[in-house]
C-alpha positions in Angstrom: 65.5 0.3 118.2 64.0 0.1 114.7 61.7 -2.2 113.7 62.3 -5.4 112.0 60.8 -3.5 108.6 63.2 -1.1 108.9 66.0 -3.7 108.8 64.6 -5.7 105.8 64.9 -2.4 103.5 68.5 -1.2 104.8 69.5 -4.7 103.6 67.8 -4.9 100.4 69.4 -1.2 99.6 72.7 -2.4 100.8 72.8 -5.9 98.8 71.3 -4.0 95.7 74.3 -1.8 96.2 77.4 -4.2 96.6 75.9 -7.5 96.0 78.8 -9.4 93.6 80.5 -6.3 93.6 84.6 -6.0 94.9 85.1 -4.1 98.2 87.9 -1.3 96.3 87.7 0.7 100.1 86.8 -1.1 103.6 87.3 0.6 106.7 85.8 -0.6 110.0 86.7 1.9 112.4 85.8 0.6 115.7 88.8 -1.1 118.0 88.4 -4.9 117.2 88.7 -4.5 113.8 90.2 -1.2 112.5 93.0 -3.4 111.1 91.1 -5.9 109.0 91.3 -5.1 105.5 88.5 -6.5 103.0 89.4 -4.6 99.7 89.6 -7.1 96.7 87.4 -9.2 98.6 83.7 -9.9 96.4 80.4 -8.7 98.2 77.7 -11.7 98.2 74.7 -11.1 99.9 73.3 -8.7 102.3 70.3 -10.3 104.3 68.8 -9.4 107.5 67.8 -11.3 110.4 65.5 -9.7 112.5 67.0 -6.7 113.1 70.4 -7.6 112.5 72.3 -7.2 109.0 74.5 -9.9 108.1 76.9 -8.4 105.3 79.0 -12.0 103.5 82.0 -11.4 102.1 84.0 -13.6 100.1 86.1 -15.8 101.6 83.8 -16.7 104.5 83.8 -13.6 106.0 80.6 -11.7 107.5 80.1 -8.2 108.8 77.4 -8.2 111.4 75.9 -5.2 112.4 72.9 -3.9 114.5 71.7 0.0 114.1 70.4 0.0 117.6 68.5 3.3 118.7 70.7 5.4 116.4 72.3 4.0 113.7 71.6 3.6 110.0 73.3 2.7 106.8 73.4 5.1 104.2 74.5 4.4 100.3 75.6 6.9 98.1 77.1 7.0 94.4 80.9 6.9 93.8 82.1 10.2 94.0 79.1 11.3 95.7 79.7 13.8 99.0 79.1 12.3 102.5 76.0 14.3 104.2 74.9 11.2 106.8 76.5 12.9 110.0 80.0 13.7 111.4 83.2 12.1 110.3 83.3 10.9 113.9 80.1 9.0 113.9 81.0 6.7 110.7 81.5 2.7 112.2 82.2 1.3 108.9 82.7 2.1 104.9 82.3 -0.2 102.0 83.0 1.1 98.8 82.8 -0.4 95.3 83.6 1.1 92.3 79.5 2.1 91.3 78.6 2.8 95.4 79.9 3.2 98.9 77.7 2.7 101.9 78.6 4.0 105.2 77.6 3.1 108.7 76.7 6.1 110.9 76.3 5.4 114.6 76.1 1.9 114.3 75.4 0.3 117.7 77.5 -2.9 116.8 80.4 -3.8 114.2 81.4 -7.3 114.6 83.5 -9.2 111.8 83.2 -12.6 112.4 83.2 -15.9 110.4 80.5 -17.0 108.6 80.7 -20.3 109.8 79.8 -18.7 113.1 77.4 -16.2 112.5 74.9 -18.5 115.2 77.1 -16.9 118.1 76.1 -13.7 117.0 72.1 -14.5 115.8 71.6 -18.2 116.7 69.6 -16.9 119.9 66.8 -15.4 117.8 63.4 -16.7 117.6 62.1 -16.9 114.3 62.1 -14.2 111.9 58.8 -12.4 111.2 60.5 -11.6 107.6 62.4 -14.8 106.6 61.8 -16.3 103.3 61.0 -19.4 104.9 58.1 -18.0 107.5 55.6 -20.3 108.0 53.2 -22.6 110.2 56.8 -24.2 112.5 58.1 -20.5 112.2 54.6 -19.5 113.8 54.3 -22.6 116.1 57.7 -21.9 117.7 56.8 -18.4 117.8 54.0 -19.4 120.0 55.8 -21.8 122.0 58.3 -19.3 123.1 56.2 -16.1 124.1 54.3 -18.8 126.4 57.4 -20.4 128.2 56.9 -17.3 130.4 52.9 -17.6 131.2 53.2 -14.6 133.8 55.4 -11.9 131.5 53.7 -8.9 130.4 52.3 -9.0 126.7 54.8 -5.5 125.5 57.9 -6.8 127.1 57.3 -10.9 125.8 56.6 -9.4 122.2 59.9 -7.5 122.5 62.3 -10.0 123.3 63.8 -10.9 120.4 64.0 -14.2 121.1 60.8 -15.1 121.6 60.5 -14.0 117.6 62.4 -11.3 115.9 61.5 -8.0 114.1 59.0 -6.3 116.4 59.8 -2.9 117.7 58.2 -0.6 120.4 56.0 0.6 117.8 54.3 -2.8 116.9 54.4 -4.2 120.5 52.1 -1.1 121.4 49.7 -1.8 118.1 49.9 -5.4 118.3 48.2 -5.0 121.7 45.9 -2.8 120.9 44.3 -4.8 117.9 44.7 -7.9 120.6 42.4 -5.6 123.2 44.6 -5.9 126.1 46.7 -3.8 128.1 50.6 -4.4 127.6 51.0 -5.6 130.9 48.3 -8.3 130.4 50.3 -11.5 131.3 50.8 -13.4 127.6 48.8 -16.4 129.3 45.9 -14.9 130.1 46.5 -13.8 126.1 43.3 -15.9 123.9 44.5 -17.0 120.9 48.2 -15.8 120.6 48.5 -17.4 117.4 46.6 -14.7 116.1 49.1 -12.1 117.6 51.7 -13.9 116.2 49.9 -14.0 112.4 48.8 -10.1 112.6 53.0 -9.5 113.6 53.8 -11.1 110.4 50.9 -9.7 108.2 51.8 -5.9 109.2 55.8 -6.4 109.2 55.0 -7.9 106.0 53.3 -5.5 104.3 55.5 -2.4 105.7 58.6 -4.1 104.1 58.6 -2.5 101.4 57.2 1.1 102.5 58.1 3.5 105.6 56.1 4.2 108.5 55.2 1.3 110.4 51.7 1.5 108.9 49.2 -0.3 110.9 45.2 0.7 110.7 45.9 1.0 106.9 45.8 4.5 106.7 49.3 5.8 105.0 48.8 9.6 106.2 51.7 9.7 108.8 49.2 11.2 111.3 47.0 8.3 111.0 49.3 5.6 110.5 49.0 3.9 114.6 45.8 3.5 116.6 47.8 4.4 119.5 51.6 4.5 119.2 52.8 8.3 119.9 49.3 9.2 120.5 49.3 10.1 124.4 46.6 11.9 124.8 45.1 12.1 122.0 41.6 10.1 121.6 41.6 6.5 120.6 41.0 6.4 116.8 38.4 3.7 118.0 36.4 5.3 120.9 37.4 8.6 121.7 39.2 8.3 124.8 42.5 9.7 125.5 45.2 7.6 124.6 47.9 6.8 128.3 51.0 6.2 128.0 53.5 4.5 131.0 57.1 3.1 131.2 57.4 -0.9 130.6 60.2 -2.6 131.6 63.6 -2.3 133.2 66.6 -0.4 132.2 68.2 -0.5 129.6 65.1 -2.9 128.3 62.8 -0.1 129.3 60.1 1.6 126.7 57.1 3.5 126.6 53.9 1.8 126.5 50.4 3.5 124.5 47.2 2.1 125.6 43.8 3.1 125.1 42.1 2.3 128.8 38.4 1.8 127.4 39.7 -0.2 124.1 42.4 -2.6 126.2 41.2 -4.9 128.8 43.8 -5.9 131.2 46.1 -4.7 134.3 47.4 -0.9 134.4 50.6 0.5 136.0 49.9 2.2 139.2 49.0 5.9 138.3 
């Protein structure tokens, strides 16, 4: 799934799109709501949470959607031609008269009130890129990864609602720069407010940029410490870079580790 970065730019290219803008085409082509019709209706806001996009539409109407493994949202001019993917992969259109932004493989299209967008979101822990982030955001951030003493560092930093916006690829490098293995139980973790700062800091600071940088080093093939580096030495020590399976379907994802680097238990090998 993409990363909480990811999110916040699709939603600041999709609200600088339509933001106060009327909806002159709407389709939503997915069974629930193929029939609902949004033309004429004013675009307000486009804001993410975590890595759901909440699209509000006048007359308290929101569009949630989640991009999942595949999806993305793609804007293009009035006018301009379609080149995201196959007519059969579009989920949802929303055109204006300056811009039209399609939905290709979207893994959720949910129109809802937006009165009620807390049955859709309102299980989240705090957002690593809300306006509002601060020390209760990071307190209760805290407090939930450590509810569950005995889970494994990887899978507590990916449940979204422990805190939301952190993807496979900074669970791996948030663990790395902790020292510990991802299976290292979060309460054997020291100082897990500091995890919980260095999330924020990096999704941060990639909000704005692609890449997921996080030893500071924008070259794409120097961007991780350890993410997608199997085998390859550890920027840090030299020693070749594992890699396992976390998790349970369909939670399951592939874990990065360097064994010298990161203290802490192993999978069996």
């Amino acid at each position: 799934m993409p990363e909480g970065d990811s999110v916040f730019r699709a939603a600041a290219q999709l609200h600088r799109a339509l933001a106060d803008q009327l909806l002159t085409s709407a389709e939503l082509r997915v069974p629930a709501h193929a029939t609902a019709d949004l033309t004429g209706r004013r675009v307000l806001e486009v804001r993410p949470r975590g890595k759901h996009l909440l699209t509000r539409i006048e007359g308290g109407l929101t569009l949630h959607t989640h991009l999942r493994m595949e999806g993305r949202w793609q804007v293009y001019r009035a006018g301009e031609r379609w080149t995201g993917g196959a007519g059969h992969q579009i989920r949802a259109v929303l055109g204006t008269a300056t811009h039209t932004a399609v939905g290709y493989r979207l893994g959720l299209v949910e129109l809802l009130r937006t009165a009620a967008e807390a049955t859709a979101v309102g299980h989240l822990g705090p957002d690593l890129l809300a306006p509002d982030w601060g020390e209760a955001s990071a307190a209760e951030a805290v407090r939930r990864l450590l509810a569950v003493p005995g889970r494994p560092v990887g899978e507590a930093l990916l449940d979204q609602r422990n805190l939301a916006g952190i993807g496979n690829v900074y669970a791996n490098e948030l663990c790395f720069l902790a020292a510990v293995t991802p299976w290292t139980p979060i309460g054997e973790l020291a100082g897990p407010e500091r995890v919980v700062a260095a999330a924020h800091r990096l999704l941060y600071v990639n909000r704005l940029r692609p890449g997921h940088v996080t030893t500071g080093e924008l070259r794409p093939d120097r961007a991780h410490w350890v993410y997608g580096r199997a085998g390859r030495p550890c920027r840090r020590c030299g020693t070749p870079v594992r890699t396992a399976s976390q998790g349970t379907a369909p939670q399951q994802r592939v874990a990065y580790w360097c064994p010298t680097c990161q203290r802490g238990p192993e999978p069996p090998r």
